[in-house]
Backbone bond lengths (Angstrom), bond angles and torsions (degrees), N, CA, C in turn:
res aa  C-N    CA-C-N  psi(-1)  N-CA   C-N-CA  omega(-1)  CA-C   N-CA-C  phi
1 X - - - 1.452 - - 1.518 110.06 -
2 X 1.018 119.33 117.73 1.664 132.93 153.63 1.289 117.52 -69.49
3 X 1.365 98.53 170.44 1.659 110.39 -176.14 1.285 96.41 -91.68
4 X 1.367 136.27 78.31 1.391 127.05 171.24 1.539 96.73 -95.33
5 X 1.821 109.16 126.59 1.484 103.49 175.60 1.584 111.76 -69.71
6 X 1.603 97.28 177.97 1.368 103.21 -153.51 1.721 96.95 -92.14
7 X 1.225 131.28 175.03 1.414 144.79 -159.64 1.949 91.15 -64.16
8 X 1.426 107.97 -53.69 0.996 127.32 -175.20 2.110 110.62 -35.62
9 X 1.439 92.21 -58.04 1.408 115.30 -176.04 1.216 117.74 -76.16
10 X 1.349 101.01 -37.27 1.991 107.92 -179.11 1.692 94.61 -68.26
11 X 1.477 128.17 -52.40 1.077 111.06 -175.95 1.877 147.35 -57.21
12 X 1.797 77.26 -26.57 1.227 100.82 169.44 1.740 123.59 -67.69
13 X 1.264 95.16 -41.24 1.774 114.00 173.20 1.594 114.83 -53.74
14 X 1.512 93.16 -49.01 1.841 106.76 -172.21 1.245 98.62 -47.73
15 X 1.954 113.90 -78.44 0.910 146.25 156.81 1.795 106.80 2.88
16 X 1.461 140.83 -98.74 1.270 147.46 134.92 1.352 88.66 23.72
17 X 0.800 111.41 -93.43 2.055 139.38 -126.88 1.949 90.82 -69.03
18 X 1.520 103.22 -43.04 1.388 121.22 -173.55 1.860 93.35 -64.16
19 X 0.853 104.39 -77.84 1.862 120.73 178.76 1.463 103.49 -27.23
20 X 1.216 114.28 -41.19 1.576 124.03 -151.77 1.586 101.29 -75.36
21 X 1.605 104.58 -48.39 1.051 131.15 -173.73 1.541 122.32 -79.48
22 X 1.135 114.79 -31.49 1.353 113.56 176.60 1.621 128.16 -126.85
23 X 1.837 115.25 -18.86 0.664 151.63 -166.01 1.104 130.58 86.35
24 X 1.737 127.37 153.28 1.425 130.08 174.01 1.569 128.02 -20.59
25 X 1.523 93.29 -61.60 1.495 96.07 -163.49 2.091 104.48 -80.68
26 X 1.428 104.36 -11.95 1.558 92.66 -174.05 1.222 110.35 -101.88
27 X 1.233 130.61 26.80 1.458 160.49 152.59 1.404 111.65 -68.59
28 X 1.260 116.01 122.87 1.591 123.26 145.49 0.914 146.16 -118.85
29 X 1.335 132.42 175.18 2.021 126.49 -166.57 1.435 94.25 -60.12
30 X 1.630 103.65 -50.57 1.761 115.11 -156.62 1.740 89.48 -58.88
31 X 1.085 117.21 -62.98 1.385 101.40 178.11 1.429 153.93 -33.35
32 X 1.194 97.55 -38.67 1.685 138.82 -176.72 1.640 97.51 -74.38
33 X 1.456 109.83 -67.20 1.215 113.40 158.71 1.957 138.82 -42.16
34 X 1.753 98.78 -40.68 1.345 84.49 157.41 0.895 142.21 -133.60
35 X 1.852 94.48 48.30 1.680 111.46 154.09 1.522 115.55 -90.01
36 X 1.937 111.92 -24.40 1.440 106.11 162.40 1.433 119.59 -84.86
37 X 1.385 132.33 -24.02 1.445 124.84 124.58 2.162 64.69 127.46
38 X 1.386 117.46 45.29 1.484 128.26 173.65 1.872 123.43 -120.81
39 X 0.889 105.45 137.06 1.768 110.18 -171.14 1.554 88.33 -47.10
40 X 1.597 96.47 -178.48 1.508 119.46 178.02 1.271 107.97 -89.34
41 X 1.572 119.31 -28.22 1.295 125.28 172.00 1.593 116.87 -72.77
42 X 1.372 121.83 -40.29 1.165 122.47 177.92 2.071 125.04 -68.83
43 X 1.779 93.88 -8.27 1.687 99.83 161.44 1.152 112.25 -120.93
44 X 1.599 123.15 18.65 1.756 129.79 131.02 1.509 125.64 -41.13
45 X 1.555 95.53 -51.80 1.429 138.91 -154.02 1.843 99.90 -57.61
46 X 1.635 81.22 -52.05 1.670 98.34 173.49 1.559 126.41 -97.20
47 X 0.917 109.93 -52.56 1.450 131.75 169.91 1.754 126.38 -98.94
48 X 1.174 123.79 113.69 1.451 146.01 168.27 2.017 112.83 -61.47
49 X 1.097 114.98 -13.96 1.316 134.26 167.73 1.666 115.15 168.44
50 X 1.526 93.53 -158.79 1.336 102.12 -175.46 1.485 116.27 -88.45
51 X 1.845 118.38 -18.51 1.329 113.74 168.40 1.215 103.11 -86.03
52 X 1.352 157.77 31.30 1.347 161.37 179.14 1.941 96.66 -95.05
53 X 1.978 96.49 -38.85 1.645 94.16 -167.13 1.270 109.59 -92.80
54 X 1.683 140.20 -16.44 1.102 145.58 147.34 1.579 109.50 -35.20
55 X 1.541 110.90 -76.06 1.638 105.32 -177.30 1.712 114.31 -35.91
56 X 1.387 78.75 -59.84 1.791 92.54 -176.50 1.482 107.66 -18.86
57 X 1.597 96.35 -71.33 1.664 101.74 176.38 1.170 155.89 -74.81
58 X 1.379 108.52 -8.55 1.301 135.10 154.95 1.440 123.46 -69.10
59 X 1.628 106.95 -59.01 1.807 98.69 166.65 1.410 123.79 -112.64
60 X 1.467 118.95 40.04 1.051 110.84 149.07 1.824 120.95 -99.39
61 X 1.287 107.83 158.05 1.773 117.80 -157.03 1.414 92.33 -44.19
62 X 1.289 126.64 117.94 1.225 123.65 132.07 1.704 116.34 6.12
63 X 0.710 112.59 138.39 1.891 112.89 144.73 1.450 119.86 -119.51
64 X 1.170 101.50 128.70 1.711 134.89 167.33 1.374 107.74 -53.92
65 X 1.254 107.71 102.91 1.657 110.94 161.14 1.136 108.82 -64.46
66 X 1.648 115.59 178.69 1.705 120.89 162.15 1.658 117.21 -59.83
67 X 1.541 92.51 -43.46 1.317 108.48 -169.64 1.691 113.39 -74.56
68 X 1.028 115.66 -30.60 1.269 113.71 153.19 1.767 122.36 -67.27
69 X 0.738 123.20 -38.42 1.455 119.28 172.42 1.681 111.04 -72.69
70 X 1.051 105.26 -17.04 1.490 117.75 168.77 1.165 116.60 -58.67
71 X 1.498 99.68 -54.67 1.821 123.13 179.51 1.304 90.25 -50.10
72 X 1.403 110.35 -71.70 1.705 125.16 -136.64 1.567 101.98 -54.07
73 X 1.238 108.99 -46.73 1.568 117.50 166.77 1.200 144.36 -62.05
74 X 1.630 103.73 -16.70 1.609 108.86 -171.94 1.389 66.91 -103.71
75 X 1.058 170.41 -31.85 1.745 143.64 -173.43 1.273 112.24 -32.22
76 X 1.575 102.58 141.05 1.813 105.89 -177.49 1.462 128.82 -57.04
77 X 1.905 93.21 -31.99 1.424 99.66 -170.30 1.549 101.72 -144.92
78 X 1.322 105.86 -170.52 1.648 89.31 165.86 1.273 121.74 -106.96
79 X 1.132 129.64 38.85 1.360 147.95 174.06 1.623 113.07 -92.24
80 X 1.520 110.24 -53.35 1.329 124.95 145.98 1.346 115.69 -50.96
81 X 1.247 140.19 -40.38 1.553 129.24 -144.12 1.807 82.95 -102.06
82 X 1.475 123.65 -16.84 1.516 113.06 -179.73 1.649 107.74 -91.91
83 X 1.669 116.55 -19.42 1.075 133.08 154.41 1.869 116.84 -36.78
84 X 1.401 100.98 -87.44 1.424 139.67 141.24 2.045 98.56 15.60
85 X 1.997 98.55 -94.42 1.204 87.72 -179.33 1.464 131.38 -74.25
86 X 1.440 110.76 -16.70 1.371 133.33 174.18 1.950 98.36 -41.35
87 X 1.416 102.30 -46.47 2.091 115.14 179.21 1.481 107.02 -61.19
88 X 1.492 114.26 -14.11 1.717 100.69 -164.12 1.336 101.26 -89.57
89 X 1.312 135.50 -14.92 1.434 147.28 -149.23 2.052 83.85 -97.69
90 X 1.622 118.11 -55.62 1.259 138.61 -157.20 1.944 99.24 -62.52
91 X 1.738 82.46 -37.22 1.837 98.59 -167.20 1.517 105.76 -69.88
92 X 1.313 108.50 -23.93 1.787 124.81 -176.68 1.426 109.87 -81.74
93 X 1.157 107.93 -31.60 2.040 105.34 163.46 0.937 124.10 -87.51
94 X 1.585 117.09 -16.72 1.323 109.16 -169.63 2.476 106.63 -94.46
95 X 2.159 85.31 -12.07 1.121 77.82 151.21 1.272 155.83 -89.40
96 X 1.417 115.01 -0.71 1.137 131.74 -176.34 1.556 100.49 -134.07
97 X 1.377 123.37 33.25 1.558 120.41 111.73 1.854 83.22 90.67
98 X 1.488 97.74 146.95 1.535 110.46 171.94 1.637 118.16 -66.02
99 X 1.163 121.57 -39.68 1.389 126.86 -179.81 1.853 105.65 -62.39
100 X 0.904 128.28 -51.07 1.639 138.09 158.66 1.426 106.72 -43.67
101 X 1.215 136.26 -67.86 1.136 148.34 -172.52 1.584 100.69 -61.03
102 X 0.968 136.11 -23.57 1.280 131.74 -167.91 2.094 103.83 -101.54
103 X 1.716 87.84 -26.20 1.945 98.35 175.59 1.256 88.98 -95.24
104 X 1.356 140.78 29.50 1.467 120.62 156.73 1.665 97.68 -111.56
105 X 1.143 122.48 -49.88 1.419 122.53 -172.14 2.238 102.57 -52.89
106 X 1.979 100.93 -41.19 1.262 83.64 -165.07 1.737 109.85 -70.99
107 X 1.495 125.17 -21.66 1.202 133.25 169.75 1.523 102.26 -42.78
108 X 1.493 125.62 -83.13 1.256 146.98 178.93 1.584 115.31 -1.84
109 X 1.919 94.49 -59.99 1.418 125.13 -163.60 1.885 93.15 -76.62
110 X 1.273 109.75 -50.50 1.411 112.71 -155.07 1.499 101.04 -63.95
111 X 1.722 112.41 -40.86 1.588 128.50 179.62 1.536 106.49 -87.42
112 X 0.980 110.39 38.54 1.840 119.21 174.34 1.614 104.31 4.06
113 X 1.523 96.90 67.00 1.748 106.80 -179.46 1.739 106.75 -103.01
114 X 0.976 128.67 152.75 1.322 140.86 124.69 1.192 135.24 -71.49
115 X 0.929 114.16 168.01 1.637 118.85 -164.72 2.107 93.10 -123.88
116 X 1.434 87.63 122.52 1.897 85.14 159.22 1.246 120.68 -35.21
117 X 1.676 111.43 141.35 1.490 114.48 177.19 1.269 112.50 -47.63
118 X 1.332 136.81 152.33 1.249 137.23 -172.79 2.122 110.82 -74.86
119 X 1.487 99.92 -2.10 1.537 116.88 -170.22 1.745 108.33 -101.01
120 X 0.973 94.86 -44.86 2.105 105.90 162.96 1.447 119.42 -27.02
121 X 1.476 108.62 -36.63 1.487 108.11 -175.57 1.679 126.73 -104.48
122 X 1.030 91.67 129.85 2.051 91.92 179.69 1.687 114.62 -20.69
123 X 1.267 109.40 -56.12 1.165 111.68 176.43 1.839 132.35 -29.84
124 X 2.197 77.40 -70.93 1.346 122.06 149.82 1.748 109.65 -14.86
125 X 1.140 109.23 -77.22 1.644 117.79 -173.84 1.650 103.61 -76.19
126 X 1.379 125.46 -22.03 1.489 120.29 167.99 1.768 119.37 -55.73
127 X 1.427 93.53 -56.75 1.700 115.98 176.65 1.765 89.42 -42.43
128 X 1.332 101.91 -73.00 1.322 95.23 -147.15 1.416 119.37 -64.43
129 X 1.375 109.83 -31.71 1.571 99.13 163.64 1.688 119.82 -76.87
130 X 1.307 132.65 15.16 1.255 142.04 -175.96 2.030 91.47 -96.92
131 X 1.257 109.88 -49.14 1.391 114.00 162.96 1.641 122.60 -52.46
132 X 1.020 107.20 -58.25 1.893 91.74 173.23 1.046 123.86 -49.36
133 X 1.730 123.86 -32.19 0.970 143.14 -151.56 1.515 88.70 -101.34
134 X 0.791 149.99 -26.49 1.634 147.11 -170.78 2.069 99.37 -95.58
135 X 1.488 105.39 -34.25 0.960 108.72 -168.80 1.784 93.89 -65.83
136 X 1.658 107.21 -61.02 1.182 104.49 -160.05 1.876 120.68 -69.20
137 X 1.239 86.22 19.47 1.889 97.67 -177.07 1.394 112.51 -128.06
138 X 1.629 102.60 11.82 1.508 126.93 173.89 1.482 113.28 52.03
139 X 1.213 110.38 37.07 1.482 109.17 155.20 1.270 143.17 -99.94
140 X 1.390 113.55 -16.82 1.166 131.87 142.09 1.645 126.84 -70.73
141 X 1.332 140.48 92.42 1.384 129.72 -159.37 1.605 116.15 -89.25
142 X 1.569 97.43 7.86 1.416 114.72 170.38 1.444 127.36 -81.53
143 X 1.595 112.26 88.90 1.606 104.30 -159.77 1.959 114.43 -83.74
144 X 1.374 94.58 5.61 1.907 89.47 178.94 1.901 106.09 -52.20
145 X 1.285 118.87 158.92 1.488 124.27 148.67 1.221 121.58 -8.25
146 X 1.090 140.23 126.82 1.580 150.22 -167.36 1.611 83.27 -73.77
147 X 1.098 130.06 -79.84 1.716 127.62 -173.96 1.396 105.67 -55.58
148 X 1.203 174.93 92.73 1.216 145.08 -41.40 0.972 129.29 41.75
149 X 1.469 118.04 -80.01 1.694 132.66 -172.57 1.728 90.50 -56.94
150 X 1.661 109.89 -50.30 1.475 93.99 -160.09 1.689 109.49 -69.80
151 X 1.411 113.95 -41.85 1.426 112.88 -167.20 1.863 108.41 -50.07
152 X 1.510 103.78 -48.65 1.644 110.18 170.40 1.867 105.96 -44.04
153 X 1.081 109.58 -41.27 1.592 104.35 -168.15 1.299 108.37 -47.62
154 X 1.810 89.51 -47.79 1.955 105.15 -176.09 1.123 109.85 -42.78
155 X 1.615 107.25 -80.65 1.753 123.76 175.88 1.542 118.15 -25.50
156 X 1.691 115.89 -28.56 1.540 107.75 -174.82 1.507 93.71 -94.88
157 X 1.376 132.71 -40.46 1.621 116.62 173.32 1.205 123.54 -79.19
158 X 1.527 128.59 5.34 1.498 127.47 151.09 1.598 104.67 -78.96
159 X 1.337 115.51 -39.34 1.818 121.95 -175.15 1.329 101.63 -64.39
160 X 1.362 123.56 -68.72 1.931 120.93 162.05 1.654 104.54 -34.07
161 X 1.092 103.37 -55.65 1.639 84.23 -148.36 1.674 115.38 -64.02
162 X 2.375 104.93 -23.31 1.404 108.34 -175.20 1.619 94.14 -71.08
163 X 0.697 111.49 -40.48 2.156 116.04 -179.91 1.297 103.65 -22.33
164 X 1.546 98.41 -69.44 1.398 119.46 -160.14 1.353 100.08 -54.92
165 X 1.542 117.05 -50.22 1.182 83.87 -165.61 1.403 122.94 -102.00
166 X 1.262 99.55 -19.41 1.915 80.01 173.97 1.672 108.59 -62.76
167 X 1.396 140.86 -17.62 1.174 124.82 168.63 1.699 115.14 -69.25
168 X 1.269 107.59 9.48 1.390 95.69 156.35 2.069 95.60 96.40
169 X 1.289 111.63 21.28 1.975 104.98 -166.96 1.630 102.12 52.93
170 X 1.558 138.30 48.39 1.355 115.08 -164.14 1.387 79.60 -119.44
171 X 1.451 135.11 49.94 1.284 155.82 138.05 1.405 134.99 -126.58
172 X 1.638 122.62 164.25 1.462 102.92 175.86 1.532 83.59 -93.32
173 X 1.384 108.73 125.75 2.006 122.11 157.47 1.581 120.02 -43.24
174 X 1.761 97.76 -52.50 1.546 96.68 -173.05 1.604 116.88 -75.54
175 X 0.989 108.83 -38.38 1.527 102.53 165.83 1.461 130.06 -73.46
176 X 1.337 107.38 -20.31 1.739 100.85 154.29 1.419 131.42 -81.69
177 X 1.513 114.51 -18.30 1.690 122.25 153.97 1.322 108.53 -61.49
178 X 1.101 125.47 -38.71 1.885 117.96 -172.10 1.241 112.42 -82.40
179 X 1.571 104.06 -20.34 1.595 89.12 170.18 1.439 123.82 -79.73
180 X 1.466 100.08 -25.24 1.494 105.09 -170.96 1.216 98.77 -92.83
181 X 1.282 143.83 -17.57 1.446 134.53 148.39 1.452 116.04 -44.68
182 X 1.282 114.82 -42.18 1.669 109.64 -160.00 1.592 96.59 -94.00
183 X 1.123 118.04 -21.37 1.853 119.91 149.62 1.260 125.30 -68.66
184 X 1.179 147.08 6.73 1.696 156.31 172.90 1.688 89.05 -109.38
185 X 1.329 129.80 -58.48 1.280 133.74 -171.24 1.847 108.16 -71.82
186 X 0.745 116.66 -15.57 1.364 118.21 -169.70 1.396 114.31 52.39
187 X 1.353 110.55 58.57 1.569 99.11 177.65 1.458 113.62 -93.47
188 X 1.390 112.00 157.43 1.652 124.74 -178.32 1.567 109.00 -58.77
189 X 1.209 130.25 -24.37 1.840 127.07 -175.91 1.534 107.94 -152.93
């Protein structure tokens, strides 16, 4: 047995890759479907439409490459390493491109959704105890609540990221999240 992802995941991937490539709206089910080579009923099964696969991918957890955990670990301190995963969330918009990012916010808005607390997720509770721990080794000079510090982190890489994109990506994203990260944190450089 291989790791062949599941119907669920392949569709979601196609889906992505399709969007990425041609855009949202010139995308279709039938398409989506026979690039995973699956009935129309079987991405019912999973999906209720096509903004069902945007959310999907936008707020579901990130995944951690190797190479990111590589990063996250060779960081000097943990000020960086909350830095670090704080980039994987930044690395996920910048993979699926400003024009996407901008059909996820208008889905969001149109489906009067929220987004899970920014504390709900494994990650979520990683950051934030990576923050006490930065706090209490004084590298972080930001003494509010570790859950606080983190939820603000969120709010400034959803605030970067809507910027970014309705200005069209006519910025680099990740380097304007790190700055304004390392300005909420008060770090020395």
């Amino acid at each position: 047995m291989g790791n062949k992802p599941s119907i669920k995941e392949a569709l979601l991937t196609a889906a992505i890759d399709l969007f990425i490539k041609h855009g949202f709206d010139q995308v279709t089910i039938n398409q989506i479907c026979k690039e995973v080579d699956v009935t129309k009923t079987a991405f019912y099964y999973y999906y209720k439409s096509k903004d069902e696969l945007i959310i999907d991918f936008f707020l579901s957890d990130n995944p951690i490459s190797n190479e990111d955990l590589m990063s996250i670990f060779s960081a000097q301190d943990y000020a960086n390493q909350v830095l670090k995963l704080m980039e994987i969330h930044i690395k996920h918009i910048v993979r699926a491109g400003y024009q996407l990012t901008k059909e996820f916010y208008r889905v969001t808005l149109r489906n009067e959704m929220l987004a899970p607390a920014p504390e709900q997720s494994v990650v979520g509770n990683i950051i934030i105890t990576l923050i006490q721990r930065a706090q209490e080794a004084g590298q972080i000079k930001n003494m509010a609540p570790a859950k606080d510090i983190h939820r603000t982190l969120c709010y400034i890489s959803n605030g970067v990221s809507l910027f970014w994109s309705m200005s069209n990506g006519d910025f680099d994203v990740m380097e304007e999240s790190r700055n304004r990260f390392k300005n909420l944190l008060m770090l020395d450089s």
